[in-house]
MARFIPA-890844 format. One line per 10 residues: their letters; for each residue x, y, z of N, C-alpha, C. Coordinates in steps of 0.1 Angstrom, whole numbers. Layout:
BEGIN
A	X,Y,Z,X,Y,Z,X,Y,Z | ...
% end
This chain:
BEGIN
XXXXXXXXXX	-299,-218,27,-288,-220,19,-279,-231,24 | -277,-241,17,-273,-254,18,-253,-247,23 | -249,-255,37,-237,-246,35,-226,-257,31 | -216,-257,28,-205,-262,15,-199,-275,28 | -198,-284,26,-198,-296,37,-180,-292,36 | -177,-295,54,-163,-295,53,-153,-307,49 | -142,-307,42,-133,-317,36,-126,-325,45 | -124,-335,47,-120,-345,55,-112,-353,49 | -101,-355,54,-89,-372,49,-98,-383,51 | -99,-387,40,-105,-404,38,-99,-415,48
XXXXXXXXXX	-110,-422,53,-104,-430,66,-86,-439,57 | -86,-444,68,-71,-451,65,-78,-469,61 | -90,-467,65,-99,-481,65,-110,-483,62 | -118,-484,52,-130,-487,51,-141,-495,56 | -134,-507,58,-139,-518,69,-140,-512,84 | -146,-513,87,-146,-506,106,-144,-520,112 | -140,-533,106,-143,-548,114,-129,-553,110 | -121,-546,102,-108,-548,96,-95,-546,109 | -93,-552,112,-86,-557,122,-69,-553,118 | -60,-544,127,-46,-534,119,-42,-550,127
XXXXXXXXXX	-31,-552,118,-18,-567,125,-7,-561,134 | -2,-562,140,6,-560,151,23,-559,142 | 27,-550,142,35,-544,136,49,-542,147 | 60,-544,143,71,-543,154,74,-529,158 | 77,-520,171,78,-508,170,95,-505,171 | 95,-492,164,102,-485,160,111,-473,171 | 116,-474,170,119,-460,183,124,-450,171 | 120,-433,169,119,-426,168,129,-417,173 | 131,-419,185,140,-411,189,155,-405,186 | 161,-414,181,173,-412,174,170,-405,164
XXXXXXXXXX	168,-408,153,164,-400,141,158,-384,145 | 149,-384,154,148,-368,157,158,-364,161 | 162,-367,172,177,-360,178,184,-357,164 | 187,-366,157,196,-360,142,192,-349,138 | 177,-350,136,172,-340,125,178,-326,135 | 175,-326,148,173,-312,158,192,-308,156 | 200,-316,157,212,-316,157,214,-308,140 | 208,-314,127,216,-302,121,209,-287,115 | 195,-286,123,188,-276,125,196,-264,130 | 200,-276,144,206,-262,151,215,-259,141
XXXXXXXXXX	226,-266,138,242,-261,127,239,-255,114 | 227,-254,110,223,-248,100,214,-232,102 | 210,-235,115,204,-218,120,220,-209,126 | 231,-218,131,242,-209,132,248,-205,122 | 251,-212,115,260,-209,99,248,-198,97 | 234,-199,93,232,-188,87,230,-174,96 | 230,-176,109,235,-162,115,245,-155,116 | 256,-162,113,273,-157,107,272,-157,99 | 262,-160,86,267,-157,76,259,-151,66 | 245,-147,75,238,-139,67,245,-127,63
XXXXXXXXXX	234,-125,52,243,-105,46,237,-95,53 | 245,-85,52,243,-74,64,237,-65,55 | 217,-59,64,214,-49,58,221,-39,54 | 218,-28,39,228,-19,38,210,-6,42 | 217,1,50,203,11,51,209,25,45 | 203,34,45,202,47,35,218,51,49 | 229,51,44,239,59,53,234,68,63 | 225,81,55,224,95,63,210,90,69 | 199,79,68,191,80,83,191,66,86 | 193,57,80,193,41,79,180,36,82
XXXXXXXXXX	171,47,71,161,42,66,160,40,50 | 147,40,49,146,38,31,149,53,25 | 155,51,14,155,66,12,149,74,0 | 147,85,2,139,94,-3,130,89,-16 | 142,82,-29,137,76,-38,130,67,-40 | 132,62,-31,125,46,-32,107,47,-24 | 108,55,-14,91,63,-10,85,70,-24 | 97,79,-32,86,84,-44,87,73,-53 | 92,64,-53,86,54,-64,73,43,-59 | 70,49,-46,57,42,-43,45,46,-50
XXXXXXXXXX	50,65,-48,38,79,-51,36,75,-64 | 25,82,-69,16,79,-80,27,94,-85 | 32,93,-99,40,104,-104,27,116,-115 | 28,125,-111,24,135,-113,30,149,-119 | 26,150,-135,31,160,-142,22,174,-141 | 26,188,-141,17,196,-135,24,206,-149 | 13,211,-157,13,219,-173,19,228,-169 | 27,236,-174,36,248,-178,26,253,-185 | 13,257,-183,3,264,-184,9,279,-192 | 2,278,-208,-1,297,-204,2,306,-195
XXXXXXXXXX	9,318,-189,3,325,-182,-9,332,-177 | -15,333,-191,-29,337,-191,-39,325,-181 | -35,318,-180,-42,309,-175,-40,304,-160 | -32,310,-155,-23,307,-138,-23,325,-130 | -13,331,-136,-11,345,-127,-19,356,-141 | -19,350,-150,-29,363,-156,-41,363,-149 | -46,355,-150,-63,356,-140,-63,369,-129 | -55,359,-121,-52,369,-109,-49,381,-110 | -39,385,-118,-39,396,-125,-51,404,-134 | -57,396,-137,-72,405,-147,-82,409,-134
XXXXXXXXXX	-81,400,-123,-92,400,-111,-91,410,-106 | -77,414,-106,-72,426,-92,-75,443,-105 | -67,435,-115,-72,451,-129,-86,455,-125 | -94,445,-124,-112,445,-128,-110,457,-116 | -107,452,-106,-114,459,-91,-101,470,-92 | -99,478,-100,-84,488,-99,-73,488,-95 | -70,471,-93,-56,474,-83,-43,476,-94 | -34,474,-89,-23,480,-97,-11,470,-102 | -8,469,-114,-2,460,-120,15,461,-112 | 14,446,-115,30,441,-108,38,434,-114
XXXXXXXXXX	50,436,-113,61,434,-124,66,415,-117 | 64,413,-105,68,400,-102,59,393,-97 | 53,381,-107,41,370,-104,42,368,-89 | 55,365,-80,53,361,-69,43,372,-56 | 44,384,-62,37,395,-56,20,399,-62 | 18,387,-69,5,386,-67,-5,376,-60 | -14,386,-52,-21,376,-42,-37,368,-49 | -35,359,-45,-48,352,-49,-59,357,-38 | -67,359,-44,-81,365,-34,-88,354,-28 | -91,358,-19,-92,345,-7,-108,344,-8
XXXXXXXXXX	-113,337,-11,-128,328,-8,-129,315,-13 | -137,313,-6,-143,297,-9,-138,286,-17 | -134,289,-31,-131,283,-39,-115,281,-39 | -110,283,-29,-91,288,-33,-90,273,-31 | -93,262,-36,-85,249,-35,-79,247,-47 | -77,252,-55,-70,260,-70,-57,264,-69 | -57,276,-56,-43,278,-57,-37,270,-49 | -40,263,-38,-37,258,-27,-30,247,-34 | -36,239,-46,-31,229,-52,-21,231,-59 | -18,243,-65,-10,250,-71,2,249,-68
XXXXXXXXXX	-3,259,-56,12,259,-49,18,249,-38 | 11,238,-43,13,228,-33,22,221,-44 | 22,220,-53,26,212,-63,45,223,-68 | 39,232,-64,53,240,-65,64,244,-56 | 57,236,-44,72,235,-34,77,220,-35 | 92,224,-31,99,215,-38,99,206,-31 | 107,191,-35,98,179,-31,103,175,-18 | 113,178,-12,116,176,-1,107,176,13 | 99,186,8,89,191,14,73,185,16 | 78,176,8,62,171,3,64,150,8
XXXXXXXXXX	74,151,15,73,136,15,65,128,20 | 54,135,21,43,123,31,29,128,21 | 33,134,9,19,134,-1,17,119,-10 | 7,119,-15,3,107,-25,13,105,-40 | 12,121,-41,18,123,-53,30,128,-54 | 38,124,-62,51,131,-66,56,139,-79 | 56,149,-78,57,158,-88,68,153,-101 | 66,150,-112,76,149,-117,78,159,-135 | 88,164,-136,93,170,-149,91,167,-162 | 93,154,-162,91,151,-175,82,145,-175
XXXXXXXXXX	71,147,-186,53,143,-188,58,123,-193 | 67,124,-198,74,105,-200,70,102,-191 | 76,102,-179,73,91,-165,61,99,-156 | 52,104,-166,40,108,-160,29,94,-158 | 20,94,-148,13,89,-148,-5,93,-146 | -6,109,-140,-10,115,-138,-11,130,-146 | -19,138,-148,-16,153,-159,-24,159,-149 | -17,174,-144,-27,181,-137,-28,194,-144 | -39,199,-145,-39,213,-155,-46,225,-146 | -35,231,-139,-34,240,-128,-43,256,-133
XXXXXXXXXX	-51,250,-144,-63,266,-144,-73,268,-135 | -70,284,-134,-76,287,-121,-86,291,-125 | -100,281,-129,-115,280,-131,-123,287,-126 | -122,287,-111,-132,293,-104,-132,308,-104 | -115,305,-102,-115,328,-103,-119,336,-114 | -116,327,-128,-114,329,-144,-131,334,-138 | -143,331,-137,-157,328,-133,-160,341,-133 | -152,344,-115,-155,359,-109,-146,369,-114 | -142,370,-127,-128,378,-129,-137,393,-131 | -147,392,-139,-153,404,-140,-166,402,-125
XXXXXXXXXX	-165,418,-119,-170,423,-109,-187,424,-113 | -199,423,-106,-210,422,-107,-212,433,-112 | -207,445,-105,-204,460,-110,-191,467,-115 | -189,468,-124,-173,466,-134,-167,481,-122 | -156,482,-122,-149,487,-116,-148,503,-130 | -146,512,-126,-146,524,-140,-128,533,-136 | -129,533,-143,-116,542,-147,-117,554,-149 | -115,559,-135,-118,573,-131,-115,585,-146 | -104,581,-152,-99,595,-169,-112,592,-176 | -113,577,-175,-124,577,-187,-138,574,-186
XXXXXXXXXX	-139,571,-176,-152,570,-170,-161,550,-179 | -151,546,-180,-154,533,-190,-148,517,-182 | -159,512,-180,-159,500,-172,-142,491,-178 | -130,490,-167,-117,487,-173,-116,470,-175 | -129,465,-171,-123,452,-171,-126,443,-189 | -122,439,-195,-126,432,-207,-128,418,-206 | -120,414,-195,-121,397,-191,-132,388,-199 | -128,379,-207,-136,375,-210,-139,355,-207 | -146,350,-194,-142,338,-193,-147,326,-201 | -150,329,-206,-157,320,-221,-147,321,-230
XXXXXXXXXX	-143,331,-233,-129,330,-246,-116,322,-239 | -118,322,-226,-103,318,-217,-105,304,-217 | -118,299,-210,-118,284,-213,-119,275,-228 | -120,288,-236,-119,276,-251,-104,281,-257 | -101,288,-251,-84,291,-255,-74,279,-246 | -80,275,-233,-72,269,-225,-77,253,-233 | -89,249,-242,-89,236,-245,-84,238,-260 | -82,247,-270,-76,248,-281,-62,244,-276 | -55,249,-267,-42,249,-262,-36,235,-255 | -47,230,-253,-43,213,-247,-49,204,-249
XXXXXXXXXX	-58,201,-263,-59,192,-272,-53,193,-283 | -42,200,-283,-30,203,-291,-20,195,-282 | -20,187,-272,-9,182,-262,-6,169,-268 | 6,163,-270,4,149,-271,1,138,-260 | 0,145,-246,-3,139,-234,-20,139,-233 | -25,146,-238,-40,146,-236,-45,135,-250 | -39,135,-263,-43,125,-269,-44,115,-268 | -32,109,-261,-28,95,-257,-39,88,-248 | -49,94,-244,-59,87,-232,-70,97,-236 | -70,100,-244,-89,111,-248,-87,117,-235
XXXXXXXXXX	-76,123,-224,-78,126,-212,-82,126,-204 | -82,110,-198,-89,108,-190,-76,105,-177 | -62,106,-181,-53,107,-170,-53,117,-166 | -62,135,-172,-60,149,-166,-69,150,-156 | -64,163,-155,-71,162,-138,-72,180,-136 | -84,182,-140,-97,193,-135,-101,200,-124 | -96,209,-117,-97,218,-106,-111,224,-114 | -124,221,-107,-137,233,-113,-147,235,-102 | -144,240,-91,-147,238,-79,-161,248,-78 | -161,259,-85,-173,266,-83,-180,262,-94
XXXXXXXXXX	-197,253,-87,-206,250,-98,-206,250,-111 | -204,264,-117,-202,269,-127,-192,271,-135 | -179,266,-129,-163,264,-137,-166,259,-148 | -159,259,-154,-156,249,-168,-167,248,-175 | -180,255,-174,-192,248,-178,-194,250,-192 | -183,265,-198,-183,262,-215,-181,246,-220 | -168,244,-210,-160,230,-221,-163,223,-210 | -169,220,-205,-170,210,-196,-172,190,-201 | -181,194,-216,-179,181,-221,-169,177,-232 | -157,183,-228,-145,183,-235,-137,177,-225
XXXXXXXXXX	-139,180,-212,-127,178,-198,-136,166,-191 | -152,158,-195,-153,151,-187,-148,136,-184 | -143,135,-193,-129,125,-192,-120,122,-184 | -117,136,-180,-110,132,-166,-116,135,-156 | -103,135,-144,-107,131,-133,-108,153,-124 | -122,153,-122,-124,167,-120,-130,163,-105 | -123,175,-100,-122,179,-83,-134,191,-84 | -143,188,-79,-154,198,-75,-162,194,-60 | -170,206,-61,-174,204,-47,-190,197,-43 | -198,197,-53,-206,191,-55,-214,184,-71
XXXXXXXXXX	-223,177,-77,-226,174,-90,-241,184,-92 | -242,193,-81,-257,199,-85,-255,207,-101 | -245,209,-111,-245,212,-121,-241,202,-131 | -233,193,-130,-232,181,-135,-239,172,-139 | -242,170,-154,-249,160,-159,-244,144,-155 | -254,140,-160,-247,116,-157,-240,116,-161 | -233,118,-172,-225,112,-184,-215,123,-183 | -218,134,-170,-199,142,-171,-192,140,-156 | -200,132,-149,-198,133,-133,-200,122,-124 | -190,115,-119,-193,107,-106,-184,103,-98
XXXXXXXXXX	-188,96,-84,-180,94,-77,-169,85,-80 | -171,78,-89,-161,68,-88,-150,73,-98 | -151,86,-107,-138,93,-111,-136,103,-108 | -144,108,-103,-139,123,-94,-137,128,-78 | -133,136,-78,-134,138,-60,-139,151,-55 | -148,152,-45,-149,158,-41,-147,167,-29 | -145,180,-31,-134,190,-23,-143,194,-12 | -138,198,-5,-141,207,9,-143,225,2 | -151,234,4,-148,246,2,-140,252,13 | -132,261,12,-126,269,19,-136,279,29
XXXXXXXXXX	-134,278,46,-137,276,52,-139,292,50 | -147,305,58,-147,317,51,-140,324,72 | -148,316,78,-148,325,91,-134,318,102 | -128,321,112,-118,318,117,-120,304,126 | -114,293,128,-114,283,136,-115,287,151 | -122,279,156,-127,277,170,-115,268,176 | -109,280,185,-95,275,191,-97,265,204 | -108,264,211,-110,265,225,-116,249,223 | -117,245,235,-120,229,241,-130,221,233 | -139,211,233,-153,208,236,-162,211,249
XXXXXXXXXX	-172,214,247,-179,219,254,-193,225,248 | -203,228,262,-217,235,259,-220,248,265 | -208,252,275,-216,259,287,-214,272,278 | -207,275,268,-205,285,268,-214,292,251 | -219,281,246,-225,276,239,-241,276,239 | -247,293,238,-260,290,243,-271,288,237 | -270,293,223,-279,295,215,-277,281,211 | -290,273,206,-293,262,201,-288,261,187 | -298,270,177,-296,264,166,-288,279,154 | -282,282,151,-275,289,139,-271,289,127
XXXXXXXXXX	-279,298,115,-277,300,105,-278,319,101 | -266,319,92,-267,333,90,-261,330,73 | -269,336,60,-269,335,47,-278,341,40 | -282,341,29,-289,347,19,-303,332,21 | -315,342,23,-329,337,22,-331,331,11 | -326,338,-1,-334,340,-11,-325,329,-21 | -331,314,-24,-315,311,-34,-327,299,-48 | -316,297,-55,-324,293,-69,-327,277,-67 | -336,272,-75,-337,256,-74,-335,250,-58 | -330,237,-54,-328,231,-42,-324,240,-34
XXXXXXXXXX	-322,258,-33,-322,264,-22,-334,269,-17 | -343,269,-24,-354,272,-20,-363,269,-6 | -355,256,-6,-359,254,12,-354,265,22 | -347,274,14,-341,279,27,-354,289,32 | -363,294,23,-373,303,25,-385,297,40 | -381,284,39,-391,279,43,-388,275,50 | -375,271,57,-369,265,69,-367,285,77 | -365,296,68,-363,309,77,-381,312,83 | -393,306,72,-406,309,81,-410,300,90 | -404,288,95,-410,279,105,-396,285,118
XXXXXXXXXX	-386,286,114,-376,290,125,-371,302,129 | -376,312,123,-376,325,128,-383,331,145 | -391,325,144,-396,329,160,-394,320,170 | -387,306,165,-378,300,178,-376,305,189 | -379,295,198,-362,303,210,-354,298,212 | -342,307,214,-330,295,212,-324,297,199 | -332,305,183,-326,296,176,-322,315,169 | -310,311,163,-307,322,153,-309,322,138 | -313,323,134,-318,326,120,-317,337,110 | -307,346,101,-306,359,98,-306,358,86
XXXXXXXXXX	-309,371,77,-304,373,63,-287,376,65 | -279,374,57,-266,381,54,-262,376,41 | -251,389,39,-249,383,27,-229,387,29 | -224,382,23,-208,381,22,-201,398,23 | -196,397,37,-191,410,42,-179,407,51 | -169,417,57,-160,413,70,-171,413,82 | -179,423,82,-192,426,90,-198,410,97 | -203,406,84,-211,394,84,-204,381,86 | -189,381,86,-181,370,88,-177,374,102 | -175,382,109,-174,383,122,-185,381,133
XXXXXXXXXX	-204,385,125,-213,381,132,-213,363,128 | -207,360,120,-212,348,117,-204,337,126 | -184,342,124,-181,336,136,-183,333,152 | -191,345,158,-192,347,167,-206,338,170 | -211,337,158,-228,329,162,-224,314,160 | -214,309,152,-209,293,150,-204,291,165 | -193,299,169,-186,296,182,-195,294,191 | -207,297,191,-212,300,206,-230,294,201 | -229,279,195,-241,277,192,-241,260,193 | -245,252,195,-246,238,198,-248,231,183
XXXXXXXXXX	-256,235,171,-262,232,164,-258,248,150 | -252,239,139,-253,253,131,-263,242,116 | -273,253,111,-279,246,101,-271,247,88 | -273,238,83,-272,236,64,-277,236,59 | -288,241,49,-295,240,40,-287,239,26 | -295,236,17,-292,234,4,-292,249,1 | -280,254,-8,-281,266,-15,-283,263,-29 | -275,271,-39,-283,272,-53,-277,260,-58 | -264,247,-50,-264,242,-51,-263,228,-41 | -265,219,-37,-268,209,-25,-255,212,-19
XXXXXXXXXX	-248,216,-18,-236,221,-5,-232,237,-9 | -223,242,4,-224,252,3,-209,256,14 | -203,267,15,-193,270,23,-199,269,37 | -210,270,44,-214,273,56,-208,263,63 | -213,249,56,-207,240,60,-197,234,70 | -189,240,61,-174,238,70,-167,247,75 | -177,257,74,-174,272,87,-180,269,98 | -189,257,100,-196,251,104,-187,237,118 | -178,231,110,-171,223,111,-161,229,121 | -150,233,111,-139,241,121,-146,247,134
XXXXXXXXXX	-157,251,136,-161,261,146,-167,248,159 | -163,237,155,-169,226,163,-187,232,165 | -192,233,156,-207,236,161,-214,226,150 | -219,216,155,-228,202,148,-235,202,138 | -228,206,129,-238,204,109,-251,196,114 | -262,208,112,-275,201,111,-278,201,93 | -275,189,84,-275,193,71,-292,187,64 | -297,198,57,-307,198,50,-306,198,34 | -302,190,29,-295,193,16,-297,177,8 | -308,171,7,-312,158,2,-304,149,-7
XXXXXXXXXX	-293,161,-15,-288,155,-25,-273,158,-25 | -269,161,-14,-255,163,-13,-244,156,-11 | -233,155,-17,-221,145,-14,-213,155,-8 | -205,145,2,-195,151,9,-181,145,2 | -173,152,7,-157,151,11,-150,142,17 | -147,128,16,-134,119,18,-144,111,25 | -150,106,22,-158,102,30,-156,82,30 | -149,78,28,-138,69,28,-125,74,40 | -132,82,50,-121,83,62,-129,92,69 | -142,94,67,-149,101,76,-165,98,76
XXXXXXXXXX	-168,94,89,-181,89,87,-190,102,93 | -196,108,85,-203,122,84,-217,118,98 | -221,107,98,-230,104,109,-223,106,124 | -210,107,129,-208,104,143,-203,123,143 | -203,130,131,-203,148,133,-212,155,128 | -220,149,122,-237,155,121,-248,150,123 | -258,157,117,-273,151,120,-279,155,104 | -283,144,98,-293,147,87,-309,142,89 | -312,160,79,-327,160,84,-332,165,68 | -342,149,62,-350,153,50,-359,167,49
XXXXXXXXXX	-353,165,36,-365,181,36,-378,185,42 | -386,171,41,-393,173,43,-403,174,56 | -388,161,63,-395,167,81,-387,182,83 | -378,189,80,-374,199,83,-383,209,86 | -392,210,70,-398,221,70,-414,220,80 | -419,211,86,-426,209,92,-426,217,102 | -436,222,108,-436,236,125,-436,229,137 | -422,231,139,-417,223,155,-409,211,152 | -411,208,144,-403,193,141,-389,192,144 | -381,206,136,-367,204,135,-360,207,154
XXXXXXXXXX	-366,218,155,-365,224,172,-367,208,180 | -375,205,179,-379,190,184,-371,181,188 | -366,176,177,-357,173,173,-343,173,182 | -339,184,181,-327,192,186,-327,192,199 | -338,203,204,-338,196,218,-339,184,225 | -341,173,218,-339,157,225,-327,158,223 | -318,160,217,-300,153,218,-296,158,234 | -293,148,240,-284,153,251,-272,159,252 | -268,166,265,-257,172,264,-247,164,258 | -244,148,263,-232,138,265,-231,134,248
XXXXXXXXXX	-241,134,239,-245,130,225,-236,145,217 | -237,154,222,-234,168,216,-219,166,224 | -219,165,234,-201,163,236,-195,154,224 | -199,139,219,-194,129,213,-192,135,200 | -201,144,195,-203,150,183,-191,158,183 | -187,165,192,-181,177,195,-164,173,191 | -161,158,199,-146,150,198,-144,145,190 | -156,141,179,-154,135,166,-149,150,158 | -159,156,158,-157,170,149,-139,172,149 | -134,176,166,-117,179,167,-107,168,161
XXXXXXXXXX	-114,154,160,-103,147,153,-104,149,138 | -112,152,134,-114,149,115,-111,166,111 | -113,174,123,-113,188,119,-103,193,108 | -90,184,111,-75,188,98,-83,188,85 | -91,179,82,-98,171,68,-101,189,60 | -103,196,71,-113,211,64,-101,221,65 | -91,218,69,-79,232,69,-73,231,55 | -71,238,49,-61,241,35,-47,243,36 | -47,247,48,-37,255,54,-24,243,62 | -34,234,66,-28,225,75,-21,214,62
XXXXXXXXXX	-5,213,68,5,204,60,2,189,65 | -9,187,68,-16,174,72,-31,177,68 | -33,185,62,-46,189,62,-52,186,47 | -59,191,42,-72,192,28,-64,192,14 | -55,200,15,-45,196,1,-36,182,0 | -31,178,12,-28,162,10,-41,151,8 | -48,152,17,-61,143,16,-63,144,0 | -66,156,-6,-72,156,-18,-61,151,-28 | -49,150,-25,-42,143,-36,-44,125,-31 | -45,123,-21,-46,110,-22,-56,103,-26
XXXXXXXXXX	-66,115,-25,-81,109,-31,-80,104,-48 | -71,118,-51,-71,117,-68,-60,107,-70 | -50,101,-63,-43,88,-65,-46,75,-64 | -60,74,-59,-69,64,-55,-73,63,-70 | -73,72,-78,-84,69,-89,-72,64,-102 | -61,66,-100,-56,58,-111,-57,44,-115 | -63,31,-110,-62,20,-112,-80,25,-121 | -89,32,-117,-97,30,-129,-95,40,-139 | -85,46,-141,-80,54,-153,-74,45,-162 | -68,33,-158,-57,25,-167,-71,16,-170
XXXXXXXXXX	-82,14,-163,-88,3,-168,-100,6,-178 | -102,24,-179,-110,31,-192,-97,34,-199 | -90,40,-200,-80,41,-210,-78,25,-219 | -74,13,-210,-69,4,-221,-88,-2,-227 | -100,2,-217,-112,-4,-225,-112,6,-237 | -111,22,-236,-112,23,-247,-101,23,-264 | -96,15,-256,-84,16,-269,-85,3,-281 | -97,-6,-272,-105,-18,-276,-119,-19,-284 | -125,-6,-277,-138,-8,-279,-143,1,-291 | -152,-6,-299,-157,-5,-308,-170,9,-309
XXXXXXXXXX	-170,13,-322,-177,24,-316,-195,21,-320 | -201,29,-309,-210,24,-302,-223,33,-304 | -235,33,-312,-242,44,-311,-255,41,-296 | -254,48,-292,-259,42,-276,-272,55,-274 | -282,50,-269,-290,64,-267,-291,61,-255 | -287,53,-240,-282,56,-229,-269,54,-226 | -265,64,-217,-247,60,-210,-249,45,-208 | -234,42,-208,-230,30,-210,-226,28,-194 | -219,13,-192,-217,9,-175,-205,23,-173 | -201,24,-182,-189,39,-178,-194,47,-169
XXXXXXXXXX	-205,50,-168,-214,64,-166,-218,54,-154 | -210,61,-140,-222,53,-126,-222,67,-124 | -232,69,-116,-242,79,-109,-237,83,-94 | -243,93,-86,-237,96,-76,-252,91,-68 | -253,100,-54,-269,96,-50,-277,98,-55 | -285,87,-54,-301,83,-61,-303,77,-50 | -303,73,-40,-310,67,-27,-311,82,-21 | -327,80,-16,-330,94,-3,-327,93,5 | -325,100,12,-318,101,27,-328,106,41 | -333,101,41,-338,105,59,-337,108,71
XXX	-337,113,78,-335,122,91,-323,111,96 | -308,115,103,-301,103,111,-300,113,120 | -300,107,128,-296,114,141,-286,105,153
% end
């Protein structure tokens, strides 16, 4: 490649034989002394007479207002009830518990999916409290820039119990929940909004964290900007990285309070879950027949119990290596029970995206291993035993700094991240909103450049 020749001032002579005439000289010196003489009288006048900062009186910093007019402004729906504390309320009816006269005395049921309420009630303490988030809550949908629609998707999902709960007088399953009638009641109710017409809704913003959320109306909400945890149910044309973000699940077993370290740490490799799972989990059948008779390595059926979250903590804490396999969908909560417990994500999951990953490089806290050398006899063990101790330490100090990234709980932690992620995305919300307010309509039999894709490149063993 030819490189771009550098620019030069044209001689003063063309002739190189051109002979300069002897010229009288000049003394200089006076004339600088002048110039330095009214330099100085003009840098003192303006230090007497510059204006004097005025700073915020009560810290004599910037104040409060002028930081939220940096924040991306964020209007959050006065939702239905049906759609916020009814849920909760139909969840707790399903399983018999007992009706309560004050919303604030209902508890949200804690698993995996709670980035719903966390967001919720993140958005509902008041703003004083929030001064180091992305976003700033504001009242009136006018100086909105952002629409968040606080339905609690994932729970709405599990509201009815696998086994309906019965009503001891009448012996008749009490729950009627129905989450299909709720999510086309929740989009009758806010394509009736004048804030969702004004942008075909692509300024709203989608909490649908369990796979299966929103999947009635899903091609009604793919317009905006939806927080989920992975695209293993997501079609091209409803899902990608560059308008959505992706969440962390809530972490199920207790954080690993204690140092870095191995000594105490003996078992090599740990997984404890369900064998048996649909599509891309199916490796897990086959990673439990090459690794079951290991040594070193723990391998178990379980399935979601207190039982099995206290064998499961106790096997993260005290294991060098915790596996990940793909479940019914390419990520899964283990994960980041995984994480918190500082025990080294070995992830098997070919097609999985992570979480913030614009501030966390997933290679210096894990190890990824293709499906297909995984499932090979001795390969993965192999493997594992070559990392040295000092390599599993480095792993171990990266894991404790990024660790906040996975707390929900932490006021530096997974609920601010995830709003800054979703503030990140407004400059291409203004730039589909004003294309489509241009563009002509289009009969297309593939997505258009709108529609980018997530991973399509394979991934191979990093270590």
């Amino acid at each position: 490649m030819n490189l771009r020749p550098k620019l030069r001032s044209p001689p003063l002579f063309h002739n190189t034989k051109t002979t300069i005439p002897n010229m009288p000289r000049k003394s200089f010196l006076k004339p600088t002394l002048t110039l330095a003489g009214l330099l100085s009288l003009f840098a003192l006048y303006s230090l007497f007479h510059a204006p004097t900062p005025n700073p915020n009186p009560n810290t004599g910093t910037i104040k409060l207002e002028e930081k939220d007019n940096k924040k991306v402004k964020i209007y959050m729906y006065d939702l239905p009830r049906r759609f916020t504390y009814g849920v909760i309320e139909s969840y707790a009816a399903a399983r018999g518990g007992q009706a309560v006269s004050n919303d604030e005395l209902l508890k949200y049921p804690g698993h995996q999916h709670s980035a719903e309420w966390y967001l919720f009630s993140d958005l509902n303490r008041p703003t004083e409290e929030r001064v180091e988030s992305a976003v700033t809550r504001v009242m009136d949908p006018e100086d909105a820039e952002l629409f968040y629609v606080p339905f609690f998707s994932s729970l709405s999902l599990v509201v009815n119990p696998i086994r309906p709960a019965i009503n001891a007088s009448s012996d008749k399953p009490t729950s009627v929940y129905s989450d299909d009638q709720t999510q086309e009641a929740l989009m009758d109710w806010l394509e009736e909004q004048v804030y969702w017409k004004r942008n075909n809704g692509r300024d709203h913003v989608f909490i649908c964290q369990d796979p299966n959320a929103l999947y009635k109306v899903i091609d009604r909400v793919k317009n905006g900007v939806l927080l989920v945890s992975d695209f293993g149910r997501l079609a091209r044309n409803q899902a990608s990285l560059v308008k959505d973000v992706i969440l962390p699940y809530s972490h199920r077993i207790n954080t690993y309070k204690g140092d870095i370290g191995i000594v105490n740490r003996k078992s090599l490799l740990f997984f404890m879950g369900n064998r048996y799972r649909k599509e891309g989990g199916k490796i897990r059948d086959l990673l439990f027949q090459v690794l079951e008779n290991e040594r070193d390595v723990i391998i178990k059926q379980g399935a979601q119990s207190r039982e099995s979250r206290r064998m499961a903590t106790q096997g993260m804490h005290s294991s060098r290596f915790c596996l990940h396999p793909a479940g019914d969908t390419p990520s899964a909560c283990r994960l980041f029970d995984a994480l918190v417990s500082l025990c080294v994500p070995v992830i098997v999951s070919d097609y999985i995206e992570l979480p913030f990953e614009d501030v966390i490089d997933y290679r210096k806290i894990s190890i990824f291993v293709d499906s297909s050398t995984a499932i090979k006899p001795g390969k993965l063990v192999k493997l594992l035993r070559g990392v040295s101790s000092e390599r599993i330490l480095e792993f171990q100090k990266e894991l404790k700094k990024v660790k906040r990234y996975f707390e929900y709980e932490d006021p530096n932690g997974t609920v601010k991240e995830i709003w800054r992620q979703v503030s990140m995305k407004l400059p291409f919300i203004k730039l589909m909103s004003n294309r489509d307010k241009r563009m002509v309509l289009r009969d297309l039999t593939e997505p258009d450049c709108s529609c980018l894709c997530s991973n399509q490149t394979g991934v191979h063993t990093i270590l």
